[in-house]
VEXKE-214910 format. One record per residue (C-alpha): x, y, z; residue in one letter. Coordinates in steps of 0.25 Angstrom, whole numbers, padded with zeros to 4 digits, always signed. Layout:
N
XYZa/...
! end
This chain:
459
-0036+0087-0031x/-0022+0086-0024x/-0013+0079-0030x/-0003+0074-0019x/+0009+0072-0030x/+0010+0088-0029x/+0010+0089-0015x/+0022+0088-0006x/+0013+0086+0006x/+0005+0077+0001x/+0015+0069-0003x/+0023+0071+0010x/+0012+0065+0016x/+0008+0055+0006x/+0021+0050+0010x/+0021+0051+0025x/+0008+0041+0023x/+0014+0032+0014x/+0027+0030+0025x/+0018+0029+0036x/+0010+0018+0028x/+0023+0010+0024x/+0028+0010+0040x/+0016+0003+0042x/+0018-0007+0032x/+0034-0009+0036x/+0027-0011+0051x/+0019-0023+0046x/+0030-0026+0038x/+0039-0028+0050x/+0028-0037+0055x/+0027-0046+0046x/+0044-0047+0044x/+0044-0050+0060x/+0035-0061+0057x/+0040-0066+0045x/+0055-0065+0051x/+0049-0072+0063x/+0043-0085+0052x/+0055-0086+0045x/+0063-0083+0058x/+0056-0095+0063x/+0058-0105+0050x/+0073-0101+0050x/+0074-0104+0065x/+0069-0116+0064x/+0076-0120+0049x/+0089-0118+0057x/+0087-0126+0067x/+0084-0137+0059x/+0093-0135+0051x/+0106-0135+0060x/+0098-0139+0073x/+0105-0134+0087x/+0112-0125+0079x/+0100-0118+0073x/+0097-0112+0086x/+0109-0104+0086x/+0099-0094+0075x/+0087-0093+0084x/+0092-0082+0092x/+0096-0075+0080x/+0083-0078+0072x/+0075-0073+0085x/+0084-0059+0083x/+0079-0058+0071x/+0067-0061+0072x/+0064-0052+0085x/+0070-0040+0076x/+0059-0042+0069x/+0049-0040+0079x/+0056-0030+0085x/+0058-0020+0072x/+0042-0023+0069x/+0038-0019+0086x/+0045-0008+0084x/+0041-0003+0071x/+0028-0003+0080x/+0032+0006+0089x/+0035+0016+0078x/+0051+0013+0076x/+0047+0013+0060x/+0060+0019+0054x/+0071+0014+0044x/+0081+0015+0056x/+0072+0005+0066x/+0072-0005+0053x/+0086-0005+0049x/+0090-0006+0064x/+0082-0019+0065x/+0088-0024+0050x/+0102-0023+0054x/+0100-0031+0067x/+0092-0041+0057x/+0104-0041+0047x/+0113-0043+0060x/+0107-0055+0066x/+0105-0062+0052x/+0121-0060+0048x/+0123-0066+0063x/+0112-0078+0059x/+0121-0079+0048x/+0135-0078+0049x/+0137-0081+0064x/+0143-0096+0069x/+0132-0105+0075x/+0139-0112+0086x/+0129-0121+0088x/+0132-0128+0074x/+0140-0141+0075x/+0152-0138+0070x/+0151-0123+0068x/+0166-0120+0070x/+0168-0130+0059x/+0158-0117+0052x/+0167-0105+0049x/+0161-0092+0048x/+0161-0091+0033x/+0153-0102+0031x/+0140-0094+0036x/+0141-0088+0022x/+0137-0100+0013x/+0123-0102+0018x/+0116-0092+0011x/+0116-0084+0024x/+0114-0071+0016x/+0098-0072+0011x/+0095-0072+0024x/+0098-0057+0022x/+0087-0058+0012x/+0075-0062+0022x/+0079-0054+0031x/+0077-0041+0020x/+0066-0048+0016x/+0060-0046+0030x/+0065-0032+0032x/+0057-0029+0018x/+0044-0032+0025x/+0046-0021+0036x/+0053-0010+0028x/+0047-0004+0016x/+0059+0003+0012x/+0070+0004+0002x/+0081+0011+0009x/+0077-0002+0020x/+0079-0013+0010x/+0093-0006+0005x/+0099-0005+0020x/+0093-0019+0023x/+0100-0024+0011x/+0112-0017+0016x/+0112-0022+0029x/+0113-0036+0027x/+0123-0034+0016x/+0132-0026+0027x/+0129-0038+0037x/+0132-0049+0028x/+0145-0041+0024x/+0148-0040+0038x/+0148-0055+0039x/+0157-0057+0028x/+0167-0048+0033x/+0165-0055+0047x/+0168-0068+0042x/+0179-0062+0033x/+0188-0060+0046x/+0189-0074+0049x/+0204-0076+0045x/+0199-0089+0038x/+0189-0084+0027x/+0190-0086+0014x/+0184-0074+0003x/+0195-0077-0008x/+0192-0088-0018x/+0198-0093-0029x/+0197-0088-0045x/+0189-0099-0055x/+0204-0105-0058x/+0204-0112-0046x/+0191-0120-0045x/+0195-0132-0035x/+0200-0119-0025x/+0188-0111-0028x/+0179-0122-0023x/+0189-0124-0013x/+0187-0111-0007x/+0173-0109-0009x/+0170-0122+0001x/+0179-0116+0010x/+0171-0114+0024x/+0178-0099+0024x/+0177-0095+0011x/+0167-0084+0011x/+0161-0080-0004x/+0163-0065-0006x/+0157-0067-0020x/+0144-0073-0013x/+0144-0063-0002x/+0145-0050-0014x/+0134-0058-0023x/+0124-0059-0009x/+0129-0044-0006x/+0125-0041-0021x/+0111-0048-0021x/+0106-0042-0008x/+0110-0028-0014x/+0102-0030-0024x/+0091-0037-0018x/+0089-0027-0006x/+0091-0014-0018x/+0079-0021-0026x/+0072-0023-0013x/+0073-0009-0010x/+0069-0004-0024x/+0056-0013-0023x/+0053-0008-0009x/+0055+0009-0014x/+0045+0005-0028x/+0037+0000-0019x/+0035+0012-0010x/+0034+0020-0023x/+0023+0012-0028x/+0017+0012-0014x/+0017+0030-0014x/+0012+0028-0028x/+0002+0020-0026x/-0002+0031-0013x/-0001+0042-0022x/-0011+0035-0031x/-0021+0030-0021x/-0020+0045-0015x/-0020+0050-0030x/-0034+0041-0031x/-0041+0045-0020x/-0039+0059-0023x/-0044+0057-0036x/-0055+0049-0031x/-0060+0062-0022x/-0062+0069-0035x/-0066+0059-0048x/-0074+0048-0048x/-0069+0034-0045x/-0070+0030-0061x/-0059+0040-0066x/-0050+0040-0052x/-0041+0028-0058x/-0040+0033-0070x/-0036+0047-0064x/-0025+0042-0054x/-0020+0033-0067x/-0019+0044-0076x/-0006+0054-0073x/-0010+0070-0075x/-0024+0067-0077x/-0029+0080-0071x/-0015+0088-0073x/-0019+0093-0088x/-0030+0104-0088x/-0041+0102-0099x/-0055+0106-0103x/-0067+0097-0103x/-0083+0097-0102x/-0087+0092-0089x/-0099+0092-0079x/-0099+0101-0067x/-0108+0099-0054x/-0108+0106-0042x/-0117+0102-0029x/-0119+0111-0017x/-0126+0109-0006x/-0136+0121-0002x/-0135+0129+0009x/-0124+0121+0016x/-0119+0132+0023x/-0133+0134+0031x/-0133+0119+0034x/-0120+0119+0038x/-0124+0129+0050x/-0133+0118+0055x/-0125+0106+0058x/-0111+0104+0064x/-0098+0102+0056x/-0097+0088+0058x/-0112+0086+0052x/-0110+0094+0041x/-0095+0087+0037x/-0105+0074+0038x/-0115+0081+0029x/-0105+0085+0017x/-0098+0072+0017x/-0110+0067+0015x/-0112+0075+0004x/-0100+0074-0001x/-0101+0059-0004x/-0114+0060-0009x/-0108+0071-0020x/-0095+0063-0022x/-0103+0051-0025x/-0112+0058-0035x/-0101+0061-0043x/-0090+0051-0043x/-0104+0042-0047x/-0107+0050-0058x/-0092+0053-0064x/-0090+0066-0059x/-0077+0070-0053x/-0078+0078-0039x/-0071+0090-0041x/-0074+0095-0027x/-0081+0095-0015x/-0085+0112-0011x/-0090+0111+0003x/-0103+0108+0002x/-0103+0107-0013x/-0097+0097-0024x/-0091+0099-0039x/-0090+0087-0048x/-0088+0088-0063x/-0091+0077-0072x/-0080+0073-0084x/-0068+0076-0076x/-0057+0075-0078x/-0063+0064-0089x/-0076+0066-0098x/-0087+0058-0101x/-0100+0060-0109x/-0107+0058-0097x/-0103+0070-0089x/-0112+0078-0092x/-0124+0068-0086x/-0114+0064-0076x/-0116+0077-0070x/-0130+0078-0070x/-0130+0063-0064x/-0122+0067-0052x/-0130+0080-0050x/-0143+0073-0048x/-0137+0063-0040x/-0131+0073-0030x/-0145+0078-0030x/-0150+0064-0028x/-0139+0061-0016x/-0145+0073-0010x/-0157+0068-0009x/-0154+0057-0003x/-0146+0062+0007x/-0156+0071+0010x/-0165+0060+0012x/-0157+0054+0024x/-0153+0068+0029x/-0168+0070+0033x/-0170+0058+0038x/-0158+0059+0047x/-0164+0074+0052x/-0154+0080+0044x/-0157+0094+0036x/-0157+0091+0019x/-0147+0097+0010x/-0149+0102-0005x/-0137+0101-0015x/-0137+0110-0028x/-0131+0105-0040x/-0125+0113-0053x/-0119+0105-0065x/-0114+0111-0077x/-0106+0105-0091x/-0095+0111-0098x/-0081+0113-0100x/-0071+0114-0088x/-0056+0114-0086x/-0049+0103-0078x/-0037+0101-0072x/-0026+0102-0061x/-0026+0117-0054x/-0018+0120-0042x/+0000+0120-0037x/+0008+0109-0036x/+0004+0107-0022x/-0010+0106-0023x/-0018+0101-0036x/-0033+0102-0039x/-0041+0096-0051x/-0050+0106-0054x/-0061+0109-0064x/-0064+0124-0068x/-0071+0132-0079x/-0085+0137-0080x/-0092+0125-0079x/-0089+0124-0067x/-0094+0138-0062x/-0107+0138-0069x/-0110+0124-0062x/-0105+0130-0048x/-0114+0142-0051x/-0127+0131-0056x/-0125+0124-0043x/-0126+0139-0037x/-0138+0140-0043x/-0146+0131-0038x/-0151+0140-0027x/-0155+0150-0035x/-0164+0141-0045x/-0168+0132-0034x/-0163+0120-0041x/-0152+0108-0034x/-0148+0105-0049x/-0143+0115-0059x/-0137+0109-0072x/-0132+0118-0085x/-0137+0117-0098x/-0125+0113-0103x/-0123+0100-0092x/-0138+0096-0095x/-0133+0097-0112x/-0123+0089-0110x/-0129+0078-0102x/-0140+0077-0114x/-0129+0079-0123x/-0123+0065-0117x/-0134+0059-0117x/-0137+0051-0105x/-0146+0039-0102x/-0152+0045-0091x/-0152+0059-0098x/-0168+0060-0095x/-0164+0056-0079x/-0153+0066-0079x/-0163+0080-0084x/-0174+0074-0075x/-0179+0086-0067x/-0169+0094-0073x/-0175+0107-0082x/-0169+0120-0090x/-0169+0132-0082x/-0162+0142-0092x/-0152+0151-0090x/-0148+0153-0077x/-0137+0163-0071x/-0126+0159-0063x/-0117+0167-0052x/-0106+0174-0059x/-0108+0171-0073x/-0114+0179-0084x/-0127+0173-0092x/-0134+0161-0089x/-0133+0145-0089x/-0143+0136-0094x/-0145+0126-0082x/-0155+0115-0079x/-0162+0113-0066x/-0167+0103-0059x/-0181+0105-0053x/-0185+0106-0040x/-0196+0095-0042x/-0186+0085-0048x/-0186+0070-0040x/-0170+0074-0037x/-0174+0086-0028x/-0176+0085-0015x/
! end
């Protein structure tokens, strides 16, 4: 089993995925900020001309700017012009137009020359910087984004100061606490422009935008994390059945420390594969093994078993890895009848379909293994070795030689009887001693049990 964390390509490409992912997501984020700057667009337009009548229609043009940036930035998000330049381009004319909104003169206001250029600053003019973050938050999913757009209005609004602060007539000095009646005096001066206020808003959207941005970065960490675990998952889920796979991707270094259990071994081949695969094409005999694939797979994960591996056209499973239970043993035997039975049920609709019958051959063994993480950093495998493992390799080998589908050990049908099983009389059904049996590279003999020919299982 890979484990992706170890694997710079993997990773490289994990990443690529997730950035192609969040692009999309910034898109329709674009989308719905052009709509919603067209909405609140619309309401302002309208507020403003209620408000100040004739002389609200001096914002329009401006509102339409910024609206029509809006759905340009998104059309050409389209077209593929996805980058952080494309997006700080289309902020910094958004921060333009607003500070104009804001700062500029309305001739068509009665009066207005009556209205000196630092008295734009008393209006609370500044939170419209906040909306318009706000709006570029939808469409950039970005930490470095929020910081510049933070920045950017904070350089626009201190380019407004400075503007104003070149009329020979503005005030910034104000008198100490001593001197109450000319403190109020100054501070209800049309030209007196607050440096105090203009710090504390300068401070606020520092920290607001920096807050923004370290939300925005813990959420594109949790986002890879939570990639990481769903890809963690279905990897797991390839090899375990789904009752353990939470509890796996939960559990840190659960298959990191090598240790030593009794478990069941099966191992299911199909006979003479090679001879059937002369006779059809490639396509039809991919078809044919995923078919039997599924058919395997869903044996065991139904059963407990873990799916060690898939070996062409053969399967290993074990049964008490990487946790044991007292129902291993039966386990084992449960899912090697039931690959039996799936057989001859498929079998059944391949010959009514016109399609030659297949024969599986099935070896299950019980005893201790090793278990653990085997492989480099690069490229990690959860494997399960030890001579249990040969001698049921070598019992499923067998079964041409004794003419059986089923071979099982003594010492799996022991430990089945040994956990007592409700359904232990259904389990040894058909299934009789045979001896000692001698298997392929090994000296002496193993005890196995067969099951016969005539049993209702066959085919």
């Amino acid at each position: 089993m890979t484990d992706p964390s170890f694997d710079p390509d993997a990773m490289a490409r994990l990443d690529a995925r997730l950035s192609t992912a969040i692009q999309a997501h910034e898109r329709q984020g674009l989308r719905l900020a052009a709509h919603l700057r067209g909405g609140t667009s619309l309401a302002i337009s309208i507020w403003l001309v209620v408000l100040l009548g004739e002389a609200g229609w001096f914002y329009v043009p401006v509102i339409a700017l910024f609206v029509a940036s809006a759905y340009g930035h998104y059309l050409l998000s389209r077209r593929g012009f996805r980058s952080d330049a494309h997006a700080f381009g289309f902020f910094l004319f958004d921060v333009v137009v607003i500070t104009f909104a804001l700062l500029a003169p309305n001739p068509f206001l009665a009066g207005f020359e009556l209205w000196p250029p630092q008295a734009s600053f008393r209006f609370g003019s500044f939170n419209y910087y906040y909306l318009l973050i706000s709006l570029f938050l939808l469409g950039s999913f970005s930490a470095r984004a929020m910081l510049f757009a933070g920045l950017a209005c904070i350089i626009a609004w201190v380019g407004g100061v400075f503007w104003v602060a070149g009329f020979p007539e503005t005030l910034f000095a104000i008198p100490s606490f001593e001197t109450p009646a000319l403190r109020l005096e100054r501070f209800l001066d049309p030209h007196f422009v607050s440096l105090d206020v203009r710090t504390t808003e300068i401070l606020v959207m520092i920290l607001s935008t920096s807050v923004l941005a370290t939300a925005v970065l813990r959420n594109r960490r949790l986002i890879r994390q939570q990639v990481m675990a769903a890809r963690e998952r279905s990897n797991l889920a390839r090899y375990f059945p789904p009752n353990i796979v939470d509890e796996l991707a939960g559990y840190d270094g659960a298959l990191e420390t090598v240790q030593s259990q009794e478990v069941g071994i099966l191992f299911a081949d199909l006979v003479g594969f090679s001879r059937f695969a002369e006779m059809v094409t490639p396509e039809e005999l991919i078809e044919m093994l995923r078919a039997f694939h599924h058919r395997m797979e869903r044996a065991v994960f139904e059963h407990g078993g873990t799916l060690d591996k898939f070996l062409g056209d053969g399967v290993m499973a074990t049964f008490g890895t990487p946790r044991t239970s007292p129902q291993d043993a039966a386990n084992t035997l449960r899912c090697a009848r039931a690959m039996l039975t799936a057989v001859d049920e498929w079998n059944t609709r391949r010959e009514a379909a016109g399609f030659p019958i297949v024969r599986l051959s099935v070896g299950a063994h019980f005893g201790p293994i090793v278990m653990g993480d085997v492989g480099s950093e690069r490229r990690l495998e959860f494997a399960v070795i030890g001579d249990t493992v040969n001698v049921a390799s070598r019992l499923e080998e067998s079964t041409r030689t004794v003419d059986s589908r089923l071979i099982v050990s003594d010492a799996l049908m022991r430990a089945v009887q040994d956990s007592k099983p409700d359904d232990l009389a259904a389990l040894r059904e058909g299934i009789a001693p045979h001896g000692g049996l001698s298997l392929r590279g090994r000296e002496g003999t193993v005890d196995v049990w067969l099951l016969g020919e005539g049993d209702e299982s066959d085919e």
